[in-house]
BABAFI-706301 format. One record per atom (N, C-alpha, C): residue number from 1; x, y, z; atom name. Coordinates in Angstrom, 2 decimals, m for minus. Each point is the difference from the previous one (the first is absolute). Layout:
BEGIN
NODE   seq        c1        c2        c3   atom
NODE   NUM         X         Y         Z     CA
...
REM end
This chain:
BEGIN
NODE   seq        c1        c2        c3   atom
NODE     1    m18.05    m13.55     m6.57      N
NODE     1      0.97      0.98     m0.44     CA
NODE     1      1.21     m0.74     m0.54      C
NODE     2     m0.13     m0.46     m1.29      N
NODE     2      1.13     m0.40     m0.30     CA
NODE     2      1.81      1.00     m0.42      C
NODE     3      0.67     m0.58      0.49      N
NODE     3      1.69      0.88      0.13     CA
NODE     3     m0.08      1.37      0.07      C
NODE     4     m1.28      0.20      0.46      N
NODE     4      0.07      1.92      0.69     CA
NODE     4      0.40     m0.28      1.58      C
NODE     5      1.26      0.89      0.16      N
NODE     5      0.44      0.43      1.63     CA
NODE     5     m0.89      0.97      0.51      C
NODE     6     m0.09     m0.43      1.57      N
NODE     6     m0.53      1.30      0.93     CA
NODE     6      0.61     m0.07      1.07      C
NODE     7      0.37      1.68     m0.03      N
NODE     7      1.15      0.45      0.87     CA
NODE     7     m0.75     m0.24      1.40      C
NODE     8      0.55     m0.17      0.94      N
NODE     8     m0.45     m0.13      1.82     CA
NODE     8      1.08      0.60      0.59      C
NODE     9     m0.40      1.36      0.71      N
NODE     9      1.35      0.70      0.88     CA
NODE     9      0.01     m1.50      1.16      C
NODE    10      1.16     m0.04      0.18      N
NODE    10      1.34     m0.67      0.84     CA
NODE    10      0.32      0.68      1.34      C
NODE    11      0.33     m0.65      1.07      N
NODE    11     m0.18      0.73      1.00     CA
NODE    11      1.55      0.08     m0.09      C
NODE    12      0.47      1.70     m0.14      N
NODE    12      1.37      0.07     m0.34     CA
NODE    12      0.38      1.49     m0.16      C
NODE    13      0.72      0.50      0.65      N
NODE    13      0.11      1.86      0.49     CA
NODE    13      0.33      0.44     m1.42      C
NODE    14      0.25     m0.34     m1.38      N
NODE    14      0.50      0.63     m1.21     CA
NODE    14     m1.34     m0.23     m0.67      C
NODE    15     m0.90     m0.53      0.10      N
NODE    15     m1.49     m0.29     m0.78     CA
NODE    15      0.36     m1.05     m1.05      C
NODE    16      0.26     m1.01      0.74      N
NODE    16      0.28     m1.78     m0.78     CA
NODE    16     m1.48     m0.47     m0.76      C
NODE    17      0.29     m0.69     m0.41      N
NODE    17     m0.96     m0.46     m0.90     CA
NODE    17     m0.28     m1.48      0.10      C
NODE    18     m1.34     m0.51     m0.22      N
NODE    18     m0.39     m1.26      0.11     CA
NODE    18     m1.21     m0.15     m1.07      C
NODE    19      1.11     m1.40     m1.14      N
NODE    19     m0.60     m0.27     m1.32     CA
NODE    19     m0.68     m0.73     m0.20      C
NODE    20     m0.85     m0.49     m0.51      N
NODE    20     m0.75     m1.34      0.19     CA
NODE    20     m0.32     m0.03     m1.34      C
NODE    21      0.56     m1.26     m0.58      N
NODE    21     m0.55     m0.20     m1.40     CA
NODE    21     m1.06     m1.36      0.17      C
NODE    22     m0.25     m0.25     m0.77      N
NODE    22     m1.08     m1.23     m0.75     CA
NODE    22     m0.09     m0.33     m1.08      C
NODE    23      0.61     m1.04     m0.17      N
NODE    23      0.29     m1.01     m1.30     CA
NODE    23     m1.29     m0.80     m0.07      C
NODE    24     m0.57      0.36     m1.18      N
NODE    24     m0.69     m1.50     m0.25     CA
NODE    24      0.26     m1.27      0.14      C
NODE    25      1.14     m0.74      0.04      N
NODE    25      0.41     m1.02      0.23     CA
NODE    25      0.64     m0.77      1.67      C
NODE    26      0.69      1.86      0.49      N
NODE    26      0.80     m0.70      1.52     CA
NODE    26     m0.28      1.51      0.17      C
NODE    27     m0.52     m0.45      1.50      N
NODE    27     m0.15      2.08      0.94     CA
NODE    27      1.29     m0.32      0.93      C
NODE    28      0.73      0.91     m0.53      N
NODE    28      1.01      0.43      1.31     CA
NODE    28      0.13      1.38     m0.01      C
NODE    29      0.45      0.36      1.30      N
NODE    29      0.09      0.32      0.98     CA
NODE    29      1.22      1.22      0.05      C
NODE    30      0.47      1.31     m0.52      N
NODE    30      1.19      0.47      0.07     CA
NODE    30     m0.54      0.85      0.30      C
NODE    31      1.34      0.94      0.88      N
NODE    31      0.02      1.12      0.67     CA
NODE    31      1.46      0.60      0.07      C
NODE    32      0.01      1.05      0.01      N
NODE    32      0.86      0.76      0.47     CA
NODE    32     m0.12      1.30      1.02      C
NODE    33      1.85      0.38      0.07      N
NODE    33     m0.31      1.14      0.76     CA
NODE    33      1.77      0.38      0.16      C
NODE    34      0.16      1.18      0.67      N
NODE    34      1.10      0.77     m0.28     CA
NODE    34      0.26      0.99      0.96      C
NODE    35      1.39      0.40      0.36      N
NODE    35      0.23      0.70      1.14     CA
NODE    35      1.42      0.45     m0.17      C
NODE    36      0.09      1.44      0.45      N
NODE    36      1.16      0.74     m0.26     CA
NODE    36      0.66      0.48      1.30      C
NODE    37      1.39     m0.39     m0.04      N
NODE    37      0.57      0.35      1.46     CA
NODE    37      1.29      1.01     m0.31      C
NODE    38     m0.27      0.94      0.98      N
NODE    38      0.95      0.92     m0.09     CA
NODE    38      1.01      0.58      1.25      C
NODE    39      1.07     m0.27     m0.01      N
NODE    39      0.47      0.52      1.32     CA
NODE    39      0.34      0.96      0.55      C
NODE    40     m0.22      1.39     m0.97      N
NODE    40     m0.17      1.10      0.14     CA
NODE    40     m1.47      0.32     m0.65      C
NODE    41     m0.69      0.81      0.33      N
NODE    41     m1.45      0.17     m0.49     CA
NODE    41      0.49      1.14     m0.59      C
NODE    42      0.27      0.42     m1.41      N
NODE    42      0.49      0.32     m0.78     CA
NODE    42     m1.40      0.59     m1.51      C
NODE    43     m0.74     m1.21      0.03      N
NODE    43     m0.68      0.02     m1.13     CA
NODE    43     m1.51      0.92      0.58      C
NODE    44     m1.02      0.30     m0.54      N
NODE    44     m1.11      0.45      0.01     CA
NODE    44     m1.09     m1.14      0.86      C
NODE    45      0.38     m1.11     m0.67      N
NODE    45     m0.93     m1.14      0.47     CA
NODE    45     m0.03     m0.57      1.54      C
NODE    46     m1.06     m0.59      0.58      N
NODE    46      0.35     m0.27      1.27     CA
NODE    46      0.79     m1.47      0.62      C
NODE    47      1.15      0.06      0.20      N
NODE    47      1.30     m1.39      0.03     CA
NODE    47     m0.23      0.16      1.38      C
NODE    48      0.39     m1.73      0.17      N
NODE    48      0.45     m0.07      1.43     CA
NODE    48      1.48     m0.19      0.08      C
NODE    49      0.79      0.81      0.99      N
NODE    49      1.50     m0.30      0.61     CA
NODE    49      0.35     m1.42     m0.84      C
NODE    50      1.03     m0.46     m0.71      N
NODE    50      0.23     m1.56      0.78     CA
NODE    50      1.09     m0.34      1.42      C
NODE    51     m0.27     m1.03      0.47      N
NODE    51      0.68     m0.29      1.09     CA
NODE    51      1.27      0.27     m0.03      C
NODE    52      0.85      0.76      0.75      N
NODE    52      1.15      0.26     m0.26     CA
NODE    52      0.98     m1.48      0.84      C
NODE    53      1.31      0.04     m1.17      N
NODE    53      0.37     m1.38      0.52     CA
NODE    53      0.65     m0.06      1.85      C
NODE    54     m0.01     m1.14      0.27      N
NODE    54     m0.01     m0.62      1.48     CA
NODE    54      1.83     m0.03      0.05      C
NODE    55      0.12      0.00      1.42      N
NODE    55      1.38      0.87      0.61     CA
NODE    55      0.67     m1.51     m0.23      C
NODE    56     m0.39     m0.67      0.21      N
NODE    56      1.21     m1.49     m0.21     CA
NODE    56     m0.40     m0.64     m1.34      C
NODE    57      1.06     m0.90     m0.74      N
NODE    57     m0.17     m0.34     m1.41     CA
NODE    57     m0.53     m0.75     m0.32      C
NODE    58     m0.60      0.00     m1.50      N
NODE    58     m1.02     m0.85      0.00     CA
NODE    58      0.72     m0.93     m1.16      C
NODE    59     m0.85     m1.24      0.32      N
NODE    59      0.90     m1.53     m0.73     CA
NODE    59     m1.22     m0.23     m1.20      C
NODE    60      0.99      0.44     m1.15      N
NODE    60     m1.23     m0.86     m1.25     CA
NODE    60     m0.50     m0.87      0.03      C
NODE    61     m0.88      0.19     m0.57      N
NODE    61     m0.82     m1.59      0.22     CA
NODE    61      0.56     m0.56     m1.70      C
NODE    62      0.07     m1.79      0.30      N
NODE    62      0.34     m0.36     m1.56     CA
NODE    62     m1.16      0.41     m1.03      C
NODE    63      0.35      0.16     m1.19      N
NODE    63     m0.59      0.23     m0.98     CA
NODE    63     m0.51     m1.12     m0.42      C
NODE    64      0.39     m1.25      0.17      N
NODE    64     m0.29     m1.33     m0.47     CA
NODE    64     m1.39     m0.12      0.55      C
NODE    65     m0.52      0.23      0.98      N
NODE    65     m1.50     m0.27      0.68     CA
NODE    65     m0.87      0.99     m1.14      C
NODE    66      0.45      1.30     m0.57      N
NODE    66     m1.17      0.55     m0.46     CA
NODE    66      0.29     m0.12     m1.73      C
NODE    67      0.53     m0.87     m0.15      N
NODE    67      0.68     m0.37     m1.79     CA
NODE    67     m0.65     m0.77     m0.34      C
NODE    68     m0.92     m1.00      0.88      N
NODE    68     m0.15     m1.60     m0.51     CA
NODE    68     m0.86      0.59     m0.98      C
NODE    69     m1.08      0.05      0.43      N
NODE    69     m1.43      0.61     m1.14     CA
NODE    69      0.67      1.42     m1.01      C
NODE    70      1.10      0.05     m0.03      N
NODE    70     m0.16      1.58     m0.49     CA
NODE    70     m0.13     m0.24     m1.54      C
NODE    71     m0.63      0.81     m0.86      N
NODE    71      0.27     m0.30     m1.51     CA
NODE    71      0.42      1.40     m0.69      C
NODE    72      1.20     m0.30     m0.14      N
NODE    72      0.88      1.31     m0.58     CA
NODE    72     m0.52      0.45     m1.40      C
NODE    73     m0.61     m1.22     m0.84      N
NODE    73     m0.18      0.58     m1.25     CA
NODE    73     m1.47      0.60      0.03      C
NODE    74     m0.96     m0.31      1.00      N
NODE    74     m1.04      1.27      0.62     CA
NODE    74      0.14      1.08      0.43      C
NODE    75      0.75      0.16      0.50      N
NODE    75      1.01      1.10      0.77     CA
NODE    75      0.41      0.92     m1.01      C
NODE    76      1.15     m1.04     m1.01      N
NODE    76      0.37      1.08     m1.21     CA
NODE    76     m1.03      0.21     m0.89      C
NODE    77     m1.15     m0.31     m0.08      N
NODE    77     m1.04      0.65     m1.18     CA
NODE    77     m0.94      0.87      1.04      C
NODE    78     m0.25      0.00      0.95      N
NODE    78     m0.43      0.84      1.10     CA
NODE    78      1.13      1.46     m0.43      C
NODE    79      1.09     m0.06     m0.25      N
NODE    79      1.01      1.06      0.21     CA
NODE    79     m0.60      0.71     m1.14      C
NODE    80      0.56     m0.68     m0.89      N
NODE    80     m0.07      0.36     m1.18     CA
NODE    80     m1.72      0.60     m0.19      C
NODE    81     m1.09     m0.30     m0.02      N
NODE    81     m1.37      0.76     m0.29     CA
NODE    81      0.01      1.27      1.23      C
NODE    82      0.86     m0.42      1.03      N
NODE    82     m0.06      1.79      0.95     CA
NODE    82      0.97      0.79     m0.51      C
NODE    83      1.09     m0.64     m0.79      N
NODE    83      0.71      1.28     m0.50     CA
NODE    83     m0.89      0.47     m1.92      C
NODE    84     m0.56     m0.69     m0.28      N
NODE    84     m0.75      0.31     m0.89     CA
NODE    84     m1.10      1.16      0.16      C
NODE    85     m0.48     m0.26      1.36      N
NODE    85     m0.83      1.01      0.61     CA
NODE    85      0.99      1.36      0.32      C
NODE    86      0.63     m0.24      0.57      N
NODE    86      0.57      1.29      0.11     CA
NODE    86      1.08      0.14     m1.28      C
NODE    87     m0.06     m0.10     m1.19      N
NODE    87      0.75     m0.03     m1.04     CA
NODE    87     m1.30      1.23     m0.45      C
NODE    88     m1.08     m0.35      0.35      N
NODE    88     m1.06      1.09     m0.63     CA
NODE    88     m0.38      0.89      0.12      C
NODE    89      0.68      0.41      2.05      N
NODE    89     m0.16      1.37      0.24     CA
NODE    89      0.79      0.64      0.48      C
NODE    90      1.15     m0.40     m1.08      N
NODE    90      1.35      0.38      0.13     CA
NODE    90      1.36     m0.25      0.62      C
NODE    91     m0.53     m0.96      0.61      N
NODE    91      1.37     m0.24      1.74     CA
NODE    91      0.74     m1.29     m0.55      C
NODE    92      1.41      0.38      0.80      N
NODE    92      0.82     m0.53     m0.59     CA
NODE    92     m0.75     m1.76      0.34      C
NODE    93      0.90     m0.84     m0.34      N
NODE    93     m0.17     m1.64      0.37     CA
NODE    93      0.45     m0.18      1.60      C
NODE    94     m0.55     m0.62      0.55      N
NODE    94      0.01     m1.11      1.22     CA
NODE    94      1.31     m1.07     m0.45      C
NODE    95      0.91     m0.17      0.89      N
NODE    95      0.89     m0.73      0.01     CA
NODE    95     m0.53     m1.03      1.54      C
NODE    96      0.23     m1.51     m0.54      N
NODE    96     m0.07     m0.88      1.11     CA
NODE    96      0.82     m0.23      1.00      C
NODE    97     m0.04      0.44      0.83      N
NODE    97      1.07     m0.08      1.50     CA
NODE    97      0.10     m1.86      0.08      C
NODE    98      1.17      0.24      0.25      N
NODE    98     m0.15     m1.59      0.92     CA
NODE    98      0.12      0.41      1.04      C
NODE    99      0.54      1.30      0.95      N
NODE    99     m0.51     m0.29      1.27     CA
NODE    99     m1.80      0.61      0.24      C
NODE   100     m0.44      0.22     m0.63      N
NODE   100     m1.46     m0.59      0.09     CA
NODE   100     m0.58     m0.80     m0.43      C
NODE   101      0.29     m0.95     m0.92      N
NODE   101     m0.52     m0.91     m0.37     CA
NODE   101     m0.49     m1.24      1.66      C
NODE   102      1.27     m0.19      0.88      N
NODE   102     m0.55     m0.87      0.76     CA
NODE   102     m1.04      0.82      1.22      C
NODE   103      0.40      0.87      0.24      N
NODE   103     m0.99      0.68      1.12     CA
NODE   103     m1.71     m0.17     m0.86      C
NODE   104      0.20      0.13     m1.06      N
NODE   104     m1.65      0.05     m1.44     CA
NODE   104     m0.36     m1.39      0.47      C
NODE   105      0.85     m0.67     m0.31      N
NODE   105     m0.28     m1.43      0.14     CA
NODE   105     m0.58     m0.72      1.31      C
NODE   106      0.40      0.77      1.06      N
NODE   106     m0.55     m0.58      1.68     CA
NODE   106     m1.37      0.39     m0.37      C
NODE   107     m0.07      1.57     m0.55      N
NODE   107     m1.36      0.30      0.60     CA
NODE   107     m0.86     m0.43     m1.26      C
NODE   108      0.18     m1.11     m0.96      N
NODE   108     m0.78     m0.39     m0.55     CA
NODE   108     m0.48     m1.24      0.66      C
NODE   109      1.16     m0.57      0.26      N
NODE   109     m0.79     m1.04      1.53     CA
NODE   109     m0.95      0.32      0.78      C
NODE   110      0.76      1.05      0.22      N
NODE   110     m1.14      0.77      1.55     CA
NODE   110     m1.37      0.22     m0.36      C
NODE   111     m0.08      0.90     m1.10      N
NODE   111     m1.55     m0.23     m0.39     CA
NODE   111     m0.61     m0.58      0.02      C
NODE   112      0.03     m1.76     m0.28      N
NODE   112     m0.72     m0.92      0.18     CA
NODE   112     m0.20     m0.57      1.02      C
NODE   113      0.86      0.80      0.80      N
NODE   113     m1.10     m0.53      1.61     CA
NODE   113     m0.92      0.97      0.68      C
NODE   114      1.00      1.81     m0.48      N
NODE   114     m1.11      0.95      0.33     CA
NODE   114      0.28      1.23     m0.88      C
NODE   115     m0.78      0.33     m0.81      N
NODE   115     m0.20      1.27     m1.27     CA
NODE   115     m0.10      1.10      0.23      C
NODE   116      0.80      0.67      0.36      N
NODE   116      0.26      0.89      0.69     CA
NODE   116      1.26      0.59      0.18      C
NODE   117      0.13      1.32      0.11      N
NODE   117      1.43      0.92      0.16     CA
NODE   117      0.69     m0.38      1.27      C
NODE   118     m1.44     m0.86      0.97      N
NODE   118      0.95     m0.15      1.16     CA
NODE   118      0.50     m1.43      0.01      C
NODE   119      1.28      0.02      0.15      N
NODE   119      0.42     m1.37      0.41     CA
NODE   119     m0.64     m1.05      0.77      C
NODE   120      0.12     m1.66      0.28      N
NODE   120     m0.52     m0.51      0.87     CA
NODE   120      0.43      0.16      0.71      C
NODE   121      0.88      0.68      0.55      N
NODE   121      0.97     m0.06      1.23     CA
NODE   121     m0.40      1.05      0.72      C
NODE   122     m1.26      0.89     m0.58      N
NODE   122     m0.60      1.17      0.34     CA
NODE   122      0.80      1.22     m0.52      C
NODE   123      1.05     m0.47     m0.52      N
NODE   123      1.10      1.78      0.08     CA
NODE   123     m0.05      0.24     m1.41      C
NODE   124     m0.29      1.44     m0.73      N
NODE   124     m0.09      0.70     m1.23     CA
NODE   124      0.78     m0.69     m0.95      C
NODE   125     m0.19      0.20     m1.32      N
NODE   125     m0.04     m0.93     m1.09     CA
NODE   125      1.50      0.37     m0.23      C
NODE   126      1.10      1.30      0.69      N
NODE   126      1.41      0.57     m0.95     CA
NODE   126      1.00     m0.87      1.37      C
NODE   127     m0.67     m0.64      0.55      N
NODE   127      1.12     m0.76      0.95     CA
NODE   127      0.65     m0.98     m0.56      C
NODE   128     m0.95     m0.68     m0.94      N
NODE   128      1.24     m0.89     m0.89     CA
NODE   128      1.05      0.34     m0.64      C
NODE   129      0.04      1.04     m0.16      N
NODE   129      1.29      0.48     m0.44     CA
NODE   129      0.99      0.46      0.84      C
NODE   130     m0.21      0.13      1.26      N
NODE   130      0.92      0.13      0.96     CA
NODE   130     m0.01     m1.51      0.24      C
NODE   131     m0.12     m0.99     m0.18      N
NODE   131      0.15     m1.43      0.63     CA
NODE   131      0.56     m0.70     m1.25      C
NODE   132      0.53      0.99     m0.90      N
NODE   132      0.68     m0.60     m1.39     CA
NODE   132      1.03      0.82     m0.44      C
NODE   133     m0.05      1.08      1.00      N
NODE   133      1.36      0.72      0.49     CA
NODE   133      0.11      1.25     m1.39      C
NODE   134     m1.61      0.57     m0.52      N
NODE   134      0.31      1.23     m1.22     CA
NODE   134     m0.59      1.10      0.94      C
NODE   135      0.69      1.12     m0.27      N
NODE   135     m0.26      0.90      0.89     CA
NODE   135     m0.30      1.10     m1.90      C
NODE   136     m1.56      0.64      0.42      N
NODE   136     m0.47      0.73     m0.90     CA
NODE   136     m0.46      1.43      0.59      C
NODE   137      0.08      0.59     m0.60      N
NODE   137     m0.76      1.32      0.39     CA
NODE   137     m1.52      0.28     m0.34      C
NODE   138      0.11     m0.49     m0.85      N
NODE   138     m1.79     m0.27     m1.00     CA
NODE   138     m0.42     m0.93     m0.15      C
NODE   139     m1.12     m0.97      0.48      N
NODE   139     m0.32     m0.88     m1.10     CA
NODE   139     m1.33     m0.43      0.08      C
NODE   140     m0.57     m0.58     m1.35      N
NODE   140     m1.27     m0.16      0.27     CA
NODE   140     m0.39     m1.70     m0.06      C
NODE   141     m0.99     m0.34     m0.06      N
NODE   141     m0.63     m1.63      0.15     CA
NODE   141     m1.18      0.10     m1.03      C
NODE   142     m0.28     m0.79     m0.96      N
NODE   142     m1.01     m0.78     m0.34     CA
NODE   142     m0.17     m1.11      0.00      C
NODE   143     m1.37     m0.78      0.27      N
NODE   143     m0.41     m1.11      0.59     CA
NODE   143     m0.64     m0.35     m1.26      C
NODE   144     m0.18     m1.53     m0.21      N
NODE   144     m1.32     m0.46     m0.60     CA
NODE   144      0.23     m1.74     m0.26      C
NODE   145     m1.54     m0.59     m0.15      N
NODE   145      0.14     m1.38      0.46     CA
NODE   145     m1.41     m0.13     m1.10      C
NODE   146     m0.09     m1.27     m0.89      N
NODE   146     m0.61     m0.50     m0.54     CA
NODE   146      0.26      0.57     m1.73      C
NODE   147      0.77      0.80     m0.05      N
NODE   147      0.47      0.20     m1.19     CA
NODE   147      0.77     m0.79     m0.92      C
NODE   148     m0.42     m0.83     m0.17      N
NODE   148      0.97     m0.97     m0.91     CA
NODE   148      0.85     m0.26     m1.01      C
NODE   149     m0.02      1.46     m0.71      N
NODE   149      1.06      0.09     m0.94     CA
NODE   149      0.23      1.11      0.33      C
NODE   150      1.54      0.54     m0.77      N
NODE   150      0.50      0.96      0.41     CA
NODE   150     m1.02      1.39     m0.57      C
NODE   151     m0.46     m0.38     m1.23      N
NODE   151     m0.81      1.33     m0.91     CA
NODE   151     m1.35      0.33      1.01      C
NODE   152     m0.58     m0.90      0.66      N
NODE   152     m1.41     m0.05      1.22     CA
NODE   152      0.64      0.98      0.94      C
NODE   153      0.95     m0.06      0.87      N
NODE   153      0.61      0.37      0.97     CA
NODE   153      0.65      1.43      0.05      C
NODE   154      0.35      0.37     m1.91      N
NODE   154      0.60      1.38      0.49     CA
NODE   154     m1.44      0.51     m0.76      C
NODE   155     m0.93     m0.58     m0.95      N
NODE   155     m1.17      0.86     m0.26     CA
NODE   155     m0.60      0.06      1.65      C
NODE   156     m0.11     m0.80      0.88      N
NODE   156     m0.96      0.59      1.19     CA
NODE   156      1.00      1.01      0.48      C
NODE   157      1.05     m0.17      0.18      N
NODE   157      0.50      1.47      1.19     CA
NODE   157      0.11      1.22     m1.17      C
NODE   158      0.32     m0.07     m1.31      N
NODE   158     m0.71      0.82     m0.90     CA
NODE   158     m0.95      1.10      0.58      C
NODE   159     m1.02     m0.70     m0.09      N
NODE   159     m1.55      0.38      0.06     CA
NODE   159     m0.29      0.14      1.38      C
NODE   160      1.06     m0.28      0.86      N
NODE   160     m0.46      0.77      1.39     CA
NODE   160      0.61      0.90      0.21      C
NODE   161     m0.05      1.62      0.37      N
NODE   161      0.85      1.38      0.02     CA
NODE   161      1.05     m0.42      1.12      C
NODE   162     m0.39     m0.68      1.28      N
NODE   162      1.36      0.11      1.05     CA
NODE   162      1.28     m1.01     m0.62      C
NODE   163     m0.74     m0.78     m0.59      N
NODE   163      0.93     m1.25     m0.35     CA
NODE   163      1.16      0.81     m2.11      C
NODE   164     m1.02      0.49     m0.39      N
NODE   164      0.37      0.48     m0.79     CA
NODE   164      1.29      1.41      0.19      C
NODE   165     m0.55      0.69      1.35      N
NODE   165      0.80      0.82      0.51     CA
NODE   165      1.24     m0.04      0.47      C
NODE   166      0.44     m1.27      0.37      N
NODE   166      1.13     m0.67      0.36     CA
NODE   166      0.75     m0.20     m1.38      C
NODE   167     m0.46     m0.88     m1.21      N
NODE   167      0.36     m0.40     m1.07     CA
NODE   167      0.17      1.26     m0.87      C
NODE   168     m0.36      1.04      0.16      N
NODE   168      0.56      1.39     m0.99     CA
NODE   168      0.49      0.80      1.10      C
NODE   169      0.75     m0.29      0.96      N
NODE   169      0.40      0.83      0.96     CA
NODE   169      1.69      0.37     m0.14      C
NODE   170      0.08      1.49     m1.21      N
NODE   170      1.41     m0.09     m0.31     CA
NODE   170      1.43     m0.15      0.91      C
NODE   171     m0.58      0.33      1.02      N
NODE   171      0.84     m0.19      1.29     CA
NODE   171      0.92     m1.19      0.42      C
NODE   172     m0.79     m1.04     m0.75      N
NODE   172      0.38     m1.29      0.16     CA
NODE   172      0.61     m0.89     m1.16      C
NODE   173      1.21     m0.36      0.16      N
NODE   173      0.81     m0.65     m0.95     CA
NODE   173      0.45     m1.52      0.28      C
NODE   174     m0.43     m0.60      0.91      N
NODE   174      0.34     m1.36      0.08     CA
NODE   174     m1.50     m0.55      0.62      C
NODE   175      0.26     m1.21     m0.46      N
NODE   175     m1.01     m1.21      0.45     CA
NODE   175      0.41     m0.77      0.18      C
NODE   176     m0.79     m0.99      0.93      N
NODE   176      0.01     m1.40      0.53     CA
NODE   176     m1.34     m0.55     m0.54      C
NODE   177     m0.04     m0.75     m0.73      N
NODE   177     m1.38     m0.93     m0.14     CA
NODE   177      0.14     m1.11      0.45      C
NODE   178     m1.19     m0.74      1.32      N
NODE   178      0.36     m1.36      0.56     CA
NODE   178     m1.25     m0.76     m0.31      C
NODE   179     m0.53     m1.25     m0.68      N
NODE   179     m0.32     m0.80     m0.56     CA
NODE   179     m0.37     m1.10      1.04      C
NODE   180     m1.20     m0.72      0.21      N
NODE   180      0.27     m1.58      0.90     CA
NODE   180     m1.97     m0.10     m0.66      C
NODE   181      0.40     m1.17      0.07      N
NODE   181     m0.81     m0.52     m1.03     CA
NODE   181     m0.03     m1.46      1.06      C
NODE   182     m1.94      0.02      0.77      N
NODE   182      0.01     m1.40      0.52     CA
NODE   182     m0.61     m0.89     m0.33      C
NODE   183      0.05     m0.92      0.80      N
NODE   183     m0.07     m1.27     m0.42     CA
NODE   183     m1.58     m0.22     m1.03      C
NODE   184     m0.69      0.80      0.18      N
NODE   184     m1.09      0.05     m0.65     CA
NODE   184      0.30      0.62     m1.40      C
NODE   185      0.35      0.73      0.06      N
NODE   185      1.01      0.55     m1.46     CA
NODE   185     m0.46      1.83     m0.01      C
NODE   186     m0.52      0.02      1.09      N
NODE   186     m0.47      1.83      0.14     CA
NODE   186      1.32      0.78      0.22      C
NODE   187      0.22      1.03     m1.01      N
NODE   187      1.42      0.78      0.16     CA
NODE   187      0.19      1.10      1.41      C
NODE   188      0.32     m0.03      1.11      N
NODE   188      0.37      1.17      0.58     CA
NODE   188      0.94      0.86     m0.66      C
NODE   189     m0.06      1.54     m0.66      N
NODE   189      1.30      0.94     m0.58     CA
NODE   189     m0.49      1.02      0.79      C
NODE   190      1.66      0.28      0.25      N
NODE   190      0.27      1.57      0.96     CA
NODE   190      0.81      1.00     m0.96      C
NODE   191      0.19      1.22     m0.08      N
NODE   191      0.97      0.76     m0.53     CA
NODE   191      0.43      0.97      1.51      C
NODE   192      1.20     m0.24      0.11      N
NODE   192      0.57      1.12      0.64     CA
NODE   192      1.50      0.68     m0.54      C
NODE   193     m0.57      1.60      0.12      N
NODE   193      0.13      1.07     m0.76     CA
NODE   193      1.28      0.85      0.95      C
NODE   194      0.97      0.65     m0.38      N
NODE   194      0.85      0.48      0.58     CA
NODE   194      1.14      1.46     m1.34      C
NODE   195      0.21      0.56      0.50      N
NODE   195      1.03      0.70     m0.24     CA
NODE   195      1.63      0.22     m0.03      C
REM end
């Protein structure tokens, strides 16, 4: 099967998606997946709570630990083809938060040790943002790893409805895109989505 994708449901409560391409030349390996948190259950769809924040304060973590790998000019052409997408079904543009940019950025780390909405630390994927001190009412997560350019990465969450559902979700006007790229040269990218 040369450069035809096949979709694989993702074990993931919004119906994530898992891509698998095949290059004639190099088989890797990408996947994604996506998750929407709401702290009022508000919408039609089924959200979980996020953690509401903890009674004593919480100390940022530096940004410098999740910057090293980051590549902003992936990031900004990542922006730019999701506001293109939603340039087409009408919604206004995505503006880049910097206070999501570093919370994006941990959990692009995090993925590469475990792929998944849940943290390694075991606790739900919207706690980084209480441990980076943004307090949201809405927000959602997309995941994905082996996508190597930015045009690979927003065509797969594209072409998956939960991941796509997040990315035309007019509700939402800011982003964080976090980037880490290891030593092997495989991209971890996150988008997290807020109001």
């Amino acid at each position: 099967m040369s450069e035809k994708e096949t979709v694989k449901a993702a074990k993931d409560t919004t119906k994530a998606a898992t891509k698998k391409t095949t290059a004639t030349k190099k088989k890797s390996e990408q996947i994604a997946t996506n998750k929407t948190t709401t702290k009022k259950s508000t919408s039609t769809k089924s959200n979980k709570a996020a953690t509401t924040k903890p009674a004593t304060p919480v100390t940022k973590p530096s940004s410098q630990a999740t910057t090293q790998q980051y590549d902003s000019s992936f990031a900004s052409q990542v922006l730019k083809l999701v506001n293109q997408e939603r340039a087409k079904g009408g919604l206004q543009a995505l503006t880049m938060s910097d206070a999501l940019v570093a919370p994006a950025n941990k959990r692009a780390q995090e993925i590469k040790t475990q792929f998944s909405h849940t943290r390694p630390n075991g606790s739900q994927w919207s706690t980084v943002l209480e441990e980076y001190g943004v307090s949201v009412r809405t927000a959602g997560e997309n995941l994905a790893y082996g996508y190597n350019t930015p045009e690979a990465v927003v065509t797969g969450w594209m072409n998956s409805p939960g991941h796509r559902a997040n990315i035309m979700n007019g509700n939402f006007n800011k982003i964080g895109i976090g980037v880490y790229k290891d030593s092997s040269g495989t991209v971890y990218c996150t988008q997290i989505f807020s109001n």
